[in-house]
C-alpha positions in Angstrom: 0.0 0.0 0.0 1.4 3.2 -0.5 2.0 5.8 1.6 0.2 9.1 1.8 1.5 13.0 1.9 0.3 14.9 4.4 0.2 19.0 3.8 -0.6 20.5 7.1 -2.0 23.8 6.6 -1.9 24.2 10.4 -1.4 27.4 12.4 -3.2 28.1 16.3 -5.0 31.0 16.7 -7.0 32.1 20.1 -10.6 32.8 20.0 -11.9 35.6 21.7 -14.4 34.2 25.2 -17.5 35.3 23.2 -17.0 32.7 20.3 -17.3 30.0 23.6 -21.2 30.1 22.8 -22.8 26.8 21.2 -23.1 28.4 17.3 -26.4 29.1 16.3 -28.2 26.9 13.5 -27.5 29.5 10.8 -23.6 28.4 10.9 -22.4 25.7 8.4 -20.3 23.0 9.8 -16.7 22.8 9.4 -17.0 20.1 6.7 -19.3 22.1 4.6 -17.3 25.3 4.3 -14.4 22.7 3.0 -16.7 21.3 0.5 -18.1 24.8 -0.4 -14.8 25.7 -0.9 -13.5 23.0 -2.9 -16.4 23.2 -5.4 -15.9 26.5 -6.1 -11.9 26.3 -6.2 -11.5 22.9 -8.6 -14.2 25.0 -10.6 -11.5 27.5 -11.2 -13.0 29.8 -9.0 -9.6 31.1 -7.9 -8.3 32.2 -11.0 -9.6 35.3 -11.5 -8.4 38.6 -9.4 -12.8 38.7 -9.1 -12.5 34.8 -7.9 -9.9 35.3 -5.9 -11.6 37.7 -3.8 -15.4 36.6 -3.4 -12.8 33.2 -2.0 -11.6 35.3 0.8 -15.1 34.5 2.3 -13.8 31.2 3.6 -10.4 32.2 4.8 -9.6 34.1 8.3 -6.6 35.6 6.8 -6.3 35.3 3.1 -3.6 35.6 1.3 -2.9 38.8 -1.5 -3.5 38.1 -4.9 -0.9 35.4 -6.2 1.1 37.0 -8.9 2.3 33.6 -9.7 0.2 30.4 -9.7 1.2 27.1 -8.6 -1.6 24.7 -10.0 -2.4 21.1 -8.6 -4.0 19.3 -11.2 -6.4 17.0 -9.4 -8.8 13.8 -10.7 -12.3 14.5 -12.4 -14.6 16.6 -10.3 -16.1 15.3 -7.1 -13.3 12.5 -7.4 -12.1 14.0 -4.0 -13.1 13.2 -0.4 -13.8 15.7 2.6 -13.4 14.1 5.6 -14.5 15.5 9.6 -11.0 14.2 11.7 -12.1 16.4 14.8 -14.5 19.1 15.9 -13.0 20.6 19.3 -14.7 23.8 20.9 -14.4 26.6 18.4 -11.9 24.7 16.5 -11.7 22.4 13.6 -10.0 19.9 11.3 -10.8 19.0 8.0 -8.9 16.5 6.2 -9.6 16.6 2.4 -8.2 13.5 0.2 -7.7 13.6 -3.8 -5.7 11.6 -6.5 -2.5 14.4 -7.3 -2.3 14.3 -11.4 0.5 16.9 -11.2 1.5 20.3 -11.0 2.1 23.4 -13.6 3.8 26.7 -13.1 3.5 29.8 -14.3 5.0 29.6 -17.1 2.5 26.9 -18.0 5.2 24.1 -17.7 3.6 20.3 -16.6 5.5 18.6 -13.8 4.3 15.0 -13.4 3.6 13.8 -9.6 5.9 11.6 -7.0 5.0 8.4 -8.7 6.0 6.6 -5.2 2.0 8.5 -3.9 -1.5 7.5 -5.1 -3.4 10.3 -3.2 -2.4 13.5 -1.4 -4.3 14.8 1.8 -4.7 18.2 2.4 -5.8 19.2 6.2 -7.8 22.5 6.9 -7.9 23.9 10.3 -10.6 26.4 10.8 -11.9 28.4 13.7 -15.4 29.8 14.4 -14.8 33.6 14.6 -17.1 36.7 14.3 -14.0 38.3 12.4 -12.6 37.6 9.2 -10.1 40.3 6.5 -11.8 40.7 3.3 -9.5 41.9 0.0 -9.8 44.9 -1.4 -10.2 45.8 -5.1 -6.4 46.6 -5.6 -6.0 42.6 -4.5 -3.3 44.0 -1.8 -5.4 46.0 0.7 -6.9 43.8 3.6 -10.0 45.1 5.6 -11.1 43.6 9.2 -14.3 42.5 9.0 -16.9 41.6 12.1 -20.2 39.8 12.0 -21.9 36.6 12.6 -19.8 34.0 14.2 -18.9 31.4 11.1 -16.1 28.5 10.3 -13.3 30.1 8.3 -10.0 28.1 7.2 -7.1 29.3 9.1 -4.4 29.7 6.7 -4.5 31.1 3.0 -4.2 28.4 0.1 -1.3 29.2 -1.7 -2.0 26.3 -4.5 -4.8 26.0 -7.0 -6.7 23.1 -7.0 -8.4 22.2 -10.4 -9.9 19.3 -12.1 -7.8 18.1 -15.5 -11.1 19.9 -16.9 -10.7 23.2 -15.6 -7.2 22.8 -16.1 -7.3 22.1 -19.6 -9.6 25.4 -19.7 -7.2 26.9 -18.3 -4.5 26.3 -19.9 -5.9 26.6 -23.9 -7.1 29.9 -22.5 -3.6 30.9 -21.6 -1.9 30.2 -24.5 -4.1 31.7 -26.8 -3.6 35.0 -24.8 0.1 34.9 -24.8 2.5 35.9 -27.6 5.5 34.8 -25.1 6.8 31.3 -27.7 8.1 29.2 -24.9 4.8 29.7 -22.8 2.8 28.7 -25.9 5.0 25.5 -26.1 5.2 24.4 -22.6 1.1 24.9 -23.0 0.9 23.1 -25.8 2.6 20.0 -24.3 1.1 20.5 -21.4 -2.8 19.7 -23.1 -1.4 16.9 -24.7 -0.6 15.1 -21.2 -3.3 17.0 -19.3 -5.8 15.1 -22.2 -3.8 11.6 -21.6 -4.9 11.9 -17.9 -9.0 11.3 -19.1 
């Protein structure tokens, strides 16, 4: 059987005393805010600077703007699992399990994955807070934001998840925009393995 890479996306943050309150009905468990997310983000939800902000809704703290993307290229849609590990006062961890196809940079170049790994797991840790930072339109400014107490993921997400469909989107989309040669070549061989991968 082989083994199983763990990324731990995790980082301890205190609660403020009023967040020690049983949340109200209205709040989405942990596990759906990871699903939520990871619909919208292997849709390619991300890869907009538009995207990338209405995402901040599911992050404490997210990250800027990325002015470079790292893309994990992941099995067909809903070919992924979201799994509860542990609920524990106002904090939580989500473990999410997928098949790793590969990865491509920027410069739209396709890096196979560690054939020695089936599946990757990613873990979420998120905390139920009444504050969260929203982006602003410049993609750089970060505004504090209080209201309703809700299940946020701790740390940013510094990779892009997408299916090989969205990727392929992705990618034809790219190189028709780019006049740069070597870009257009690394996309052109990346299709051709990204469509091996069906």
């Amino acid at each position: 059987m082989k083994s199983v890479p763990i990324v731990s996306l995790f980082v301890m943050v205190a609660v403020p005393s009023i967040l020690g309150q049983s949340q109200t009905r209205a709040t989405k468990p942990p596990k759906e805010v990871v699903e939520q997310f990871w619909k919208f983000e292997t849709e390619g939800g991300r890869l907009t600077p538009e995207g990338w902000r209405k995402a901040a809704i599911f992050f404490l703290h997210p990250n800027p703007i990325l002015q470079k993307k790292t893309i994990a290229v992941i099995s067909r849609k809903y070919e992924y699992s979201v799994d509860e590990r542990w609920i524990n006062g106002n904090e939580a961890e989500i473990a999410n399990g997928c098949f790793d196809l590969g990865r491509i940079d920027d410069s739209l170049h396709y890096t196979p994955p560690d054939p020695r790994y089936h599946k990757t797991a990613v873990l979420y840790h998120l905390v139920l807070t009444d504050k969260h930072w929203e982006i602003g339109p410049d993609g750089v400014t970060e505004k504090e934001i209080t209201g309703p107490p809700a299940w946020r993921i701790k740390n940013p997400e510094p990779v892009l998840w997408l299916t090989v469909d969205t990727a392929i989107r992705y990618i034809s989309e790219m190189r028709d925009k780019t006049k740069d040669s070597t870009i257009r070549k690394n996309a052109d061989q990346t299709l051709t393995k990204l469509k091996n991968l069906h």
